[in-house]
TITIFI-434051 format. One line per field, with one value per residue: residue in three letters; x, y, z of N, C-alpha, C in turn. Coordinates in pm, 1 decimal. Atoms other than C-alpha are relative to their C-alpha. Layout:
residu = Ala ...
n_u = X ...
n_v = Y ...
n_w = Z ...
ca_u = X ...
ca_v = Y ...
ca_w = Z ...
c_u = X ...
c_v = Y ...
c_w = Z ...
This chain:
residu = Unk Unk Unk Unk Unk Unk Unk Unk Unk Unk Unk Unk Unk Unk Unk Unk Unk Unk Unk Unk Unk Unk Unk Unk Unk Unk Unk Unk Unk Unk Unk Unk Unk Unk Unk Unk Unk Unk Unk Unk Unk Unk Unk Unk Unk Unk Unk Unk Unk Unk Unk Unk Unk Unk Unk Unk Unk Unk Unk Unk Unk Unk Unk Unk Unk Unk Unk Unk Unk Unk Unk Unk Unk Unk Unk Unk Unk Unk Unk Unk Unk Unk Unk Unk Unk Unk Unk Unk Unk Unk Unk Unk Unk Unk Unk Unk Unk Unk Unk Unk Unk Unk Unk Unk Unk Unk Unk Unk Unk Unk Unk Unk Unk Unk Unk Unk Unk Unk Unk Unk Unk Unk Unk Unk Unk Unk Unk Unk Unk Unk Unk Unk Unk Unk Unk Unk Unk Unk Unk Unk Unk Unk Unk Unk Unk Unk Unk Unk Unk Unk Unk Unk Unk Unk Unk Unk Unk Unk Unk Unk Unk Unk Unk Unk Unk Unk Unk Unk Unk Unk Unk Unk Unk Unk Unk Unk Unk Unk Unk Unk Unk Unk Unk Unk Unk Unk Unk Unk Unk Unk Unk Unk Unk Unk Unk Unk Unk Unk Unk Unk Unk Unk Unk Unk Unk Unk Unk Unk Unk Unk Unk Unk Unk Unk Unk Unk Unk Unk Unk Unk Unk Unk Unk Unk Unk Unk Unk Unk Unk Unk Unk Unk Unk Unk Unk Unk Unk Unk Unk Unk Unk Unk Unk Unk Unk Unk Unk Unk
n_u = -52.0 25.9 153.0 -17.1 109.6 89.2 -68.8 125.4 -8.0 -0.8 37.0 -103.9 42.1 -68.4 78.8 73.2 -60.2 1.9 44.5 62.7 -54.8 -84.2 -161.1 -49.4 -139.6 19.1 -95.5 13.4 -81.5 -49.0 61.2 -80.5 -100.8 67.2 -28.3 -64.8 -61.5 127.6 -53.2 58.2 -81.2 31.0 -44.6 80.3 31.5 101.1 130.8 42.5 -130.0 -22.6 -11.5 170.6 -7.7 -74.8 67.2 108.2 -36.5 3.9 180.9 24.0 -108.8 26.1 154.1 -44.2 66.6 -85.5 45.9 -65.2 -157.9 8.9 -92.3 -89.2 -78.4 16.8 66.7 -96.1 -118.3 58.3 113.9 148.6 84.5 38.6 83.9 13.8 103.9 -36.0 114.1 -45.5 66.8 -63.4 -8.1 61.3 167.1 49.9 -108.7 -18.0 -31.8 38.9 -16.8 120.3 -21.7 -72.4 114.3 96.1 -70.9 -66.1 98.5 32.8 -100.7 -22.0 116.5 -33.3 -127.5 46.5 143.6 -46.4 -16.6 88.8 -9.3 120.5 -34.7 -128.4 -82.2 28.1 -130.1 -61.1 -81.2 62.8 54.6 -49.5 -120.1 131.5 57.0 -131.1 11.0 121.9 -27.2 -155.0 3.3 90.7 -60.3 -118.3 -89.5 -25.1 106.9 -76.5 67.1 -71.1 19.3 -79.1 -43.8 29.2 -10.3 99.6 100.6 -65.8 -29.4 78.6 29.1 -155.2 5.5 73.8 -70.4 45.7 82.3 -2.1 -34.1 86.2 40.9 -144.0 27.1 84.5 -57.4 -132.9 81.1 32.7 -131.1 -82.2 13.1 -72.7 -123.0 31.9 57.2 -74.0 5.7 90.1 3.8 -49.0 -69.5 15.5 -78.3 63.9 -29.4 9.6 -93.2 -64.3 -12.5 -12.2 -71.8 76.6 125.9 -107.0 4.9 -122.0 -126.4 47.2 32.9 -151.8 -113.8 12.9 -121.8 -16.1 -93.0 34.9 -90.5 -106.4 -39.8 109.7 153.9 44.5 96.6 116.1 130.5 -43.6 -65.2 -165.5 -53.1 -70.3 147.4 41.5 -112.2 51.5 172.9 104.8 -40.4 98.8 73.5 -130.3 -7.1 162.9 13.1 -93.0 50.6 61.0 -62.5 -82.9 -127.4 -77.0
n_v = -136.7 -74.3 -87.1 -92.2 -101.4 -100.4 -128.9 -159.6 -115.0 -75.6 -25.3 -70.9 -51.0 121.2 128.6 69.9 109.5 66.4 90.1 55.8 109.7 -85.5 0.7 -126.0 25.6 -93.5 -104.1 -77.4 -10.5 -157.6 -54.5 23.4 -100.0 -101.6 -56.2 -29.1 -118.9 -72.9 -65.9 7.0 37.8 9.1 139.7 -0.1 144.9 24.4 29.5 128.9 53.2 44.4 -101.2 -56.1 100.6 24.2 -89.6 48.4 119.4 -115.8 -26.3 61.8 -11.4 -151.7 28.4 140.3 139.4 144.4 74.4 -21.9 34.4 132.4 89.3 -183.7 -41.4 -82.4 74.5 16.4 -94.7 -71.3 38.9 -60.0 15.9 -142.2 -60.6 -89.7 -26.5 -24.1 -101.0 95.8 -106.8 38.7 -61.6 47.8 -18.4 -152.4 -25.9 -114.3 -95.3 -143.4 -57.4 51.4 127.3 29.9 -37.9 91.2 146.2 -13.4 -47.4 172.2 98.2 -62.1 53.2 208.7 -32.2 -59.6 110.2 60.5 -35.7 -48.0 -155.3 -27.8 -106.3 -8.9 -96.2 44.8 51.5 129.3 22.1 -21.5 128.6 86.4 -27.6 65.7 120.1 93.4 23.4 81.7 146.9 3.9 -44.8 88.9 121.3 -1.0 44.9 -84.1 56.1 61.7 9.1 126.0 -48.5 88.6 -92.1 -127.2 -113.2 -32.7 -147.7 -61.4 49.0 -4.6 -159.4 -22.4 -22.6 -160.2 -74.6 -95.7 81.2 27.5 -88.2 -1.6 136.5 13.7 -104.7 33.3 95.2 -98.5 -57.2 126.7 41.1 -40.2 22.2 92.8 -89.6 -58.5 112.7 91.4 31.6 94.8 110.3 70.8 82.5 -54.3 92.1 -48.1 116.9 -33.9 20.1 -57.5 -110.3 -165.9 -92.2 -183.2 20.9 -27.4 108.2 -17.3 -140.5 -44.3 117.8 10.6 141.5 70.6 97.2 52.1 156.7 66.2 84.9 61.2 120.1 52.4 -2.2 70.3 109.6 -60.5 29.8 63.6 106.3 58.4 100.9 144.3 4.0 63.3 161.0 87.8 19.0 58.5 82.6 71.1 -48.7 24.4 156.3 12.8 -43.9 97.9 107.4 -31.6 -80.9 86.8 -91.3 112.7
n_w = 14.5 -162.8 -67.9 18.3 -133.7 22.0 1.7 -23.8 126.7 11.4 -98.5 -28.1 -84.2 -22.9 -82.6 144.6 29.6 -95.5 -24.4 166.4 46.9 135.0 -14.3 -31.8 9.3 -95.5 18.9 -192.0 -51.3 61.4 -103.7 -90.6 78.4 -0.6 -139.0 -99.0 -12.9 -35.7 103.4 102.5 117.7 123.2 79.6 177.5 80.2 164.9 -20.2 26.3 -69.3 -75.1 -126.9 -109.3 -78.3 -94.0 -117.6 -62.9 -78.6 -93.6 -48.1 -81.9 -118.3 -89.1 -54.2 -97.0 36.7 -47.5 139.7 110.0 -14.4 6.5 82.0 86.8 -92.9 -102.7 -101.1 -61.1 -75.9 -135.7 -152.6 -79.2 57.4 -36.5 95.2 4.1 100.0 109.2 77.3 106.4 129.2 161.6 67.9 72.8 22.0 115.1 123.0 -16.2 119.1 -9.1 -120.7 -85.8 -22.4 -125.0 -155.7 -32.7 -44.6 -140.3 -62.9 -46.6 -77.5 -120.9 -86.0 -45.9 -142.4 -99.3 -111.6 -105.4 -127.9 -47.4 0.9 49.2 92.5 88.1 131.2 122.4 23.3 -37.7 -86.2 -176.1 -23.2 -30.5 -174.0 -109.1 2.9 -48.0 -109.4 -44.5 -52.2 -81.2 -94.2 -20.3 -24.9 -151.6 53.8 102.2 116.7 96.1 108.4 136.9 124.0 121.5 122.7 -9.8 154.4 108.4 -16.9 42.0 132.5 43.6 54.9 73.0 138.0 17.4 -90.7 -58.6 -142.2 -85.6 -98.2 -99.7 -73.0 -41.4 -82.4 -96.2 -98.4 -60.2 -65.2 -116.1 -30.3 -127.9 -170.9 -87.8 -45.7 -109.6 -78.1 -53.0 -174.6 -18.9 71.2 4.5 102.4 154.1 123.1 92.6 136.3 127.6 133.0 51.2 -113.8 30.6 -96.2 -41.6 -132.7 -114.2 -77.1 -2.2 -94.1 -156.6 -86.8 -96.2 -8.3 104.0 55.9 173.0 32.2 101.0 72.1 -39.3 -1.2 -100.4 53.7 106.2 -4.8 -46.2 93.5 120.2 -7.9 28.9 27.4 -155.5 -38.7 103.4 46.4 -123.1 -16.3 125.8 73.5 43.5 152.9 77.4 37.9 81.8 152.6 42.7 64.4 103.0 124.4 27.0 14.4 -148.2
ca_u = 730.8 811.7 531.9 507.7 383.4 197.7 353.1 246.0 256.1 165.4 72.0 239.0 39.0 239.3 -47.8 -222.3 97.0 155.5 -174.2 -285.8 -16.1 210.1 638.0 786.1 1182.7 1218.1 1388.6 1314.6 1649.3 1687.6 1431.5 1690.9 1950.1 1707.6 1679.1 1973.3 2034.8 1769.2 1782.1 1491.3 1534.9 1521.0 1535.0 1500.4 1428.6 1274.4 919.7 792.2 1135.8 997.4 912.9 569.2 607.0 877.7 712.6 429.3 603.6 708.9 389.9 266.3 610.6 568.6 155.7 363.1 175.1 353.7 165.4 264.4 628.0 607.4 925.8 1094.6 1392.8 1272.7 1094.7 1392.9 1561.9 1260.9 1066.6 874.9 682.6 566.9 264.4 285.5 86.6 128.7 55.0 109.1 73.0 124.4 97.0 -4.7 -347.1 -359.4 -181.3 -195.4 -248.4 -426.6 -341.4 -646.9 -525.2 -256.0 -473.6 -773.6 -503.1 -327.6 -701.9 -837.5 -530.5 -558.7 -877.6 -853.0 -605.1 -831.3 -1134.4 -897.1 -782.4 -1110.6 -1030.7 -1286.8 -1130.1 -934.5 -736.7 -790.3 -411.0 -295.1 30.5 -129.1 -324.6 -87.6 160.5 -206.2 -287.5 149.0 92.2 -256.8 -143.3 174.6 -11.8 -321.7 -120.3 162.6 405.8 581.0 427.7 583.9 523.6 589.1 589.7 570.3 666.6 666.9 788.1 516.0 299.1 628.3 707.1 389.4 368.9 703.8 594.8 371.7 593.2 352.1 147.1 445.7 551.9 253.7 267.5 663.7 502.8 252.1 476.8 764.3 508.0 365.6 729.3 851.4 654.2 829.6 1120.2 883.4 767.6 1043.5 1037.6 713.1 822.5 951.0 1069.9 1080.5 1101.1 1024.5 1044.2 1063.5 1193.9 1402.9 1591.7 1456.8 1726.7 1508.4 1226.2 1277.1 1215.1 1541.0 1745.7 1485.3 1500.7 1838.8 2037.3 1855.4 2012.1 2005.4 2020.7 1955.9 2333.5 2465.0 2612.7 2414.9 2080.5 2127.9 1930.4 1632.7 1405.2 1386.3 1536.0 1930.9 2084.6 2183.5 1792.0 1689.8 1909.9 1793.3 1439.2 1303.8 1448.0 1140.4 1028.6 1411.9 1401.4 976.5 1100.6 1420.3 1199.1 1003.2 1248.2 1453.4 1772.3 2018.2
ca_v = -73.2 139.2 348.4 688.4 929.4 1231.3 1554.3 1916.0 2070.6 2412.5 2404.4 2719.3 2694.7 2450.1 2334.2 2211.8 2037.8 1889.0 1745.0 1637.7 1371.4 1547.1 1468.7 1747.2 1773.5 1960.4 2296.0 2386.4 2394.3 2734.1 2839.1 2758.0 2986.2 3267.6 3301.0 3345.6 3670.7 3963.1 4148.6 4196.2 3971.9 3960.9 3665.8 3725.7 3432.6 3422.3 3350.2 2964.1 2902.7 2806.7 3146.4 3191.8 2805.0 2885.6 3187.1 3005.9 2769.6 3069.3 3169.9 2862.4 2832.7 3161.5 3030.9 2758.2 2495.4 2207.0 1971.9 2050.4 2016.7 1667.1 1462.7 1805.5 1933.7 2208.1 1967.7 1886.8 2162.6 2354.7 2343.2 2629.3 2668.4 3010.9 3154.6 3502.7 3735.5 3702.8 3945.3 3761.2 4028.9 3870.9 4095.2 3834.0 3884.0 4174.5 4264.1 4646.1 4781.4 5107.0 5309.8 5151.4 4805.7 4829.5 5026.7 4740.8 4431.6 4627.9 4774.3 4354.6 4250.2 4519.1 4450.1 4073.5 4140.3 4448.5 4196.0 3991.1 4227.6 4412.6 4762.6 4953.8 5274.3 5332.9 5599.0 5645.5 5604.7 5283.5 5305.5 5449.8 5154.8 4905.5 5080.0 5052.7 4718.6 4585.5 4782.4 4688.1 4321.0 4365.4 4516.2 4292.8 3980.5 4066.7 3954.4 4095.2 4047.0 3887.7 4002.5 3800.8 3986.1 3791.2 3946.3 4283.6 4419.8 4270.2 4622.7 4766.2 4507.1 4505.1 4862.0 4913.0 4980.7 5323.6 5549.3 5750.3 5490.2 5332.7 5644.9 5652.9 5290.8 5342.0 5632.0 5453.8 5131.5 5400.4 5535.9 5165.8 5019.3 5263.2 5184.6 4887.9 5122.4 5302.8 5005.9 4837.1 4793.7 4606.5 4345.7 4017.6 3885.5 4067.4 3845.6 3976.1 3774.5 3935.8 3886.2 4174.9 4468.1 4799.7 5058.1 5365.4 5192.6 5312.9 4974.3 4930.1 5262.7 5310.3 4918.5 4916.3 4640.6 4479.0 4129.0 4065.4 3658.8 3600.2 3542.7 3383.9 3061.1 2960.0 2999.2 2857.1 2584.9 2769.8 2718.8 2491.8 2146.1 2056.8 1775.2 1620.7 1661.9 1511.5 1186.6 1155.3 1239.8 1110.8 774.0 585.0 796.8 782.6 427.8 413.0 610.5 369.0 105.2 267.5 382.4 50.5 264.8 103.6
ca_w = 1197.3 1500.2 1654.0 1562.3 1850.2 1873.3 1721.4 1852.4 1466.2 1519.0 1885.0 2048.4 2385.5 2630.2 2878.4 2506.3 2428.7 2755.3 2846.7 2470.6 2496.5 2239.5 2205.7 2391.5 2324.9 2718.8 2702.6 3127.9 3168.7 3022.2 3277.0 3530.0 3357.2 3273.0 3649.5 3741.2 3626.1 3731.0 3403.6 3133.9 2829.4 2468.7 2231.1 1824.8 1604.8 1253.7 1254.7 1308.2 1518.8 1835.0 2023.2 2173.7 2265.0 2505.1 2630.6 2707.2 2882.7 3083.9 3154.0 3286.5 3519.8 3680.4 3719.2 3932.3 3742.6 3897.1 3673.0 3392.9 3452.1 3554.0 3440.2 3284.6 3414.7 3572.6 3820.4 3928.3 4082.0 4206.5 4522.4 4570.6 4274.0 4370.9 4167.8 4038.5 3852.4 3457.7 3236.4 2852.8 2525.4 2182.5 1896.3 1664.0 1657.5 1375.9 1065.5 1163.4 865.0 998.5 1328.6 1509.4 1474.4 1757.4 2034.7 1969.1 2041.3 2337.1 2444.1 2450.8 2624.0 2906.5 2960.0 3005.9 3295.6 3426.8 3499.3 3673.5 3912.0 3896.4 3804.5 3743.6 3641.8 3359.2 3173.4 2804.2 2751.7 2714.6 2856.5 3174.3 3213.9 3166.1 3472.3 3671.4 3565.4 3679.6 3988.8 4061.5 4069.2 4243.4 4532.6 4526.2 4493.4 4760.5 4453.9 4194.2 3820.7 3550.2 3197.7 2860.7 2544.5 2206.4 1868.6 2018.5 1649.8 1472.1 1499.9 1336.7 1043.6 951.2 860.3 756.7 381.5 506.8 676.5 807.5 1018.5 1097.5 1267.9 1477.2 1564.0 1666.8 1874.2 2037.7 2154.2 2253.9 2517.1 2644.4 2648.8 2882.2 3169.0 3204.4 3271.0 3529.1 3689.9 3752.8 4146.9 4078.0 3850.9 3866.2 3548.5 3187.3 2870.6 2520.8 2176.4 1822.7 1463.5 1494.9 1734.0 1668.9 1805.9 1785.9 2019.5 2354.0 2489.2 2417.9 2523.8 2843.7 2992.7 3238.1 3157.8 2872.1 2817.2 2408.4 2435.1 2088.5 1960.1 2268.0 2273.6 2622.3 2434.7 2143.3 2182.3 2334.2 2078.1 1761.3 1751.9 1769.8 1572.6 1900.8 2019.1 1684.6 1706.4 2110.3 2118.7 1779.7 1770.3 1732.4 1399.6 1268.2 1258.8 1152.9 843.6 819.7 755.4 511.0 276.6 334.1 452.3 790.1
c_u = -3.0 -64.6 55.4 -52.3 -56.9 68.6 -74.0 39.1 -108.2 -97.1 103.1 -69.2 34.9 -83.3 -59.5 118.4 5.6 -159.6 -62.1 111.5 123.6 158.6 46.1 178.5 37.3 86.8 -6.7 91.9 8.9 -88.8 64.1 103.2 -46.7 -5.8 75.6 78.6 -83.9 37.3 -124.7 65.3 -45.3 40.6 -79.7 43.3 -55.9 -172.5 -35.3 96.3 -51.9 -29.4 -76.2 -30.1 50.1 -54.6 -145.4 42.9 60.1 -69.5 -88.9 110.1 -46.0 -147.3 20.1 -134.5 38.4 -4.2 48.8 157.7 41.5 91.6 70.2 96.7 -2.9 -61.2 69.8 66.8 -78.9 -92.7 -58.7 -130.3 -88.4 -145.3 -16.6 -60.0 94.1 -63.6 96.7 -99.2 96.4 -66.9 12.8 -117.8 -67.0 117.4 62.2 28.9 -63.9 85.0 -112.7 53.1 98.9 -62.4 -101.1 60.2 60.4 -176.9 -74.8 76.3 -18.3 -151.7 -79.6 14.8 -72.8 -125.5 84.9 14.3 -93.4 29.2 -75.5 30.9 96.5 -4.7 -35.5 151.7 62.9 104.3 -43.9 -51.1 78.0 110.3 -150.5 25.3 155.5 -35.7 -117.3 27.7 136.6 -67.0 -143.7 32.1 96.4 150.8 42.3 -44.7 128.4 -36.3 61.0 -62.7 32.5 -53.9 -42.9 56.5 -84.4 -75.1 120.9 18.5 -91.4 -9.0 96.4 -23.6 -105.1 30.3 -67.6 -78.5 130.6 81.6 -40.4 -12.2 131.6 -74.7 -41.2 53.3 86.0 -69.9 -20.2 150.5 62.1 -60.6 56.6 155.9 -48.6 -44.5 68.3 11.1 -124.1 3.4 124.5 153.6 -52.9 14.0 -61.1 57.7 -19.1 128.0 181.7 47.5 -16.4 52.0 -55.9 -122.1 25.3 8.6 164.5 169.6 -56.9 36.4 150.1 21.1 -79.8 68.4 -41.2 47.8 32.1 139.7 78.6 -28.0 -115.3 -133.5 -23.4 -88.6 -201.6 -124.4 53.5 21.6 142.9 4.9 -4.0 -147.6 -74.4 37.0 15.8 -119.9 -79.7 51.3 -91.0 -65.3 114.8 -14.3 -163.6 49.6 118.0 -10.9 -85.0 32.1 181.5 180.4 3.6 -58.9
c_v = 70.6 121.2 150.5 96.0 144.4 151.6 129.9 75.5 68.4 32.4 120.5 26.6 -141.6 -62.8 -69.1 -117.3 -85.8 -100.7 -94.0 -86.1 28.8 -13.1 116.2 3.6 162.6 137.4 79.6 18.9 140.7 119.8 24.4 96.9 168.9 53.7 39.8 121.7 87.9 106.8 3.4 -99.0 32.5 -73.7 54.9 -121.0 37.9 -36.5 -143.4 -76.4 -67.9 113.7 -17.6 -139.5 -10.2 111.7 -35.7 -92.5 67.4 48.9 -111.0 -95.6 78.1 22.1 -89.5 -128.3 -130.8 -115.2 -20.3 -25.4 -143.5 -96.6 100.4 36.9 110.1 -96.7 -42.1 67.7 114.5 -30.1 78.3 0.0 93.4 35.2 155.0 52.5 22.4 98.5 -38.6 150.9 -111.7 122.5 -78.4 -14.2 106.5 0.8 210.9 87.8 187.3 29.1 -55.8 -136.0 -48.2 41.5 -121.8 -142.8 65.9 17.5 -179.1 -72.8 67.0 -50.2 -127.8 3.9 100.1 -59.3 -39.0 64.0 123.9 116.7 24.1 160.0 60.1 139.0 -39.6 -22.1 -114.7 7.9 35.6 -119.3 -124.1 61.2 -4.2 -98.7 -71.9 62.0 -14.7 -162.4 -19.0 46.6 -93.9 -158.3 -36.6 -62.9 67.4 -49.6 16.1 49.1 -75.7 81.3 -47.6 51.5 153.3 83.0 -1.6 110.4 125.0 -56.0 -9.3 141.5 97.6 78.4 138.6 43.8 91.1 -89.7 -45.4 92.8 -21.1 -118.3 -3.7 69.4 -36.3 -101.6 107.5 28.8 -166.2 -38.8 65.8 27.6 -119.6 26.2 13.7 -129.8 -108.3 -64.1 -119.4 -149.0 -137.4 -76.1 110.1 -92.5 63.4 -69.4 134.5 -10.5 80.8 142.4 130.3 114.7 65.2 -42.7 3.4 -126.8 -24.9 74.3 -3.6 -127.7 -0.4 -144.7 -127.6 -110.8 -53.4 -158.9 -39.8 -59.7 -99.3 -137.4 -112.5 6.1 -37.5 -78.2 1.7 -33.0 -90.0 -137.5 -21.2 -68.9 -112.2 -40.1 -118.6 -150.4 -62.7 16.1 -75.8 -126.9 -115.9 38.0 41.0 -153.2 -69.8 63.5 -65.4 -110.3 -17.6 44.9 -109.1 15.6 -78.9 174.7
c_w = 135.7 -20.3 2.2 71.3 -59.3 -33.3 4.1 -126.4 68.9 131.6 86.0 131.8 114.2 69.4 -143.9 -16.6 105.5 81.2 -125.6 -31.1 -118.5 22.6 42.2 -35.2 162.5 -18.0 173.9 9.3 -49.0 67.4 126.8 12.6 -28.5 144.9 95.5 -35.8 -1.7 -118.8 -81.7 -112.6 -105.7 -92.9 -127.7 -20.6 -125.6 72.6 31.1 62.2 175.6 143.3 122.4 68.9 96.0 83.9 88.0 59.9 120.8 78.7 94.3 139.2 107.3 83.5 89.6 -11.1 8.8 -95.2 -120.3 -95.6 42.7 -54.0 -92.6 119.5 97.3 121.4 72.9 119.2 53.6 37.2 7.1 -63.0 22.2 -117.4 26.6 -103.9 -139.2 -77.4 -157.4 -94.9 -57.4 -98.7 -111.3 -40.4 -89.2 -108.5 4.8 -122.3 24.2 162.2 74.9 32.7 157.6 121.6 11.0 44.4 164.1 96.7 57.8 97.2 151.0 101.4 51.8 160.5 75.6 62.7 78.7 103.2 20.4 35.7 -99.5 -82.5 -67.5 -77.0 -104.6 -52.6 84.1 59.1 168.1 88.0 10.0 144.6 104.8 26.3 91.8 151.2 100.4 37.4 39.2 147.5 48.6 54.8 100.6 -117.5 -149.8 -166.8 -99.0 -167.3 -141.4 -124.4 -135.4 -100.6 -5.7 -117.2 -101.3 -82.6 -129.5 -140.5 -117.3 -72.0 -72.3 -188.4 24.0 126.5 101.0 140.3 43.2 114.9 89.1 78.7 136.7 95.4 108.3 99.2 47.4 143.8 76.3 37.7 125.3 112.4 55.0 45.0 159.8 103.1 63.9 144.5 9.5 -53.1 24.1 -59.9 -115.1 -90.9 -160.3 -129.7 -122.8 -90.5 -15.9 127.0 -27.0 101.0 74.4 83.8 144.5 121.3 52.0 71.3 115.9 128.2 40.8 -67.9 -71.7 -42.4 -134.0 9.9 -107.8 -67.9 82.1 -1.8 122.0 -38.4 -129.2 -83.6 25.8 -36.5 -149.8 64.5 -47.4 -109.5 96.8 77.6 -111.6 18.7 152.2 26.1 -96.2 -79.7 -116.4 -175.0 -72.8 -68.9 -108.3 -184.4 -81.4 -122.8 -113.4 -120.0 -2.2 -1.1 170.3 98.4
């Protein structure tokens, strides 16, 4: 029977998949493409599609983890391999059922990132802190900072059924979101993942030139698995289940 390799079920953190031996189906090339237009992005997906895998594969790009990339098409086509500062929020880490829940996930995340660059004094408003924390490590590092935002609507869908919190929640991202308006001169790269495009968030109206990838044709592929991926990466466990179910 042919040999069935190692599958990353429900690994969404790419150095894990990559040194744990795990089938990758490469998607770097879309790293290649992403760069070549200086723009914020935004990619929706359904849930379980493939997001926070590719943003983390982002994340350790931009860490110019050479390693990692190793026989991937990005390895190909670049040389410098630059390392700049990341700054990675997910908004999976809570269900946000009260008004507290979103300040204690943004308040953990800031302060991750303010050990690193060893700021010692902070504002009690979070958005303040995060326009610190981007140009604290834009001026420390000598390079512009990258941030990666995944399922920045969670905080919203979640709460969706009590209008009143999720006023306050809308309130509170409206306020962080638009320092990456103000901050722009400092930053690199933008990328942001969620289920869904909420108009009225000013992420949206405030961020210049917002590129919405999610329906185009060039990104299709982004995340998930093809057909055409399926029927060239996974021959070995096409054929293993061939033989097991006595089918050509």
């Amino acid at each position: 029977m042919a040999a069935i390799r190692k599958m990353p079920i429900g690994i969404q953190d790419f150095e894990k998949l990559r040194t744990g031996g795990n089938l990758y189906v490469d998607k770097t090339m879309y790293i290649e493409t992403l760069l070549s237009i200086d723009a914020p992005y935004f990619l929706g997906r359904p849930r379980r599609f493939g997001k926070s895998l590719f943003l983390s594969t982002l994340k350790y790009y931009f860490q110019g983890r050479k390693d990692l990339f190793e026989g991937l098409y990005i390895s190909t086509v670049e040389k410098e391999w630059a390392e700049y500062p990341v700054i990675y929020i997910t908004f999976n880490k809570a269900e946000y059922q009260d008004a507290d829940a979103l300040k204690v996930v943004l308040d953990a995340t800031l302060n991750e990132y303010e050990k690193q660059w060893k700021i010692v004094d902070k504002c009690s408003m979070l958005s303040v802190r995060f326009d610190q924390l981007i140009k604290t490590a834009y001026q420390k590092s000598g390079r512009k900072v990258v941030i990666l935002i995944d399922e920045y609507d969670k905080p919203l869908l979640s709460s969706m059924q009590d209008e009143a919190l999720n006023d306050k929640i809308r309130s509170e991202l409206k306020g962080f979101y638009s320092v990456l308006k103000a901050a722009d001169e400092s930053l690199k790269f933008v990328f942001l993942t969620g289920v869904t495009k909420f108009s009225k968030v000013s992420i949206f109206s405030d961020l210049n030139r917002l590129n919405d990838i999610s329906m185009l044709n060039n990104y299709s592929g982004i995340c998930g698995i093809s057909e055409r991926e399926l029927l060239r990466d996974f021959q070995p466990e096409i054929q293993a289940l061939a033989e097991k179910q006595q089918l050509d």
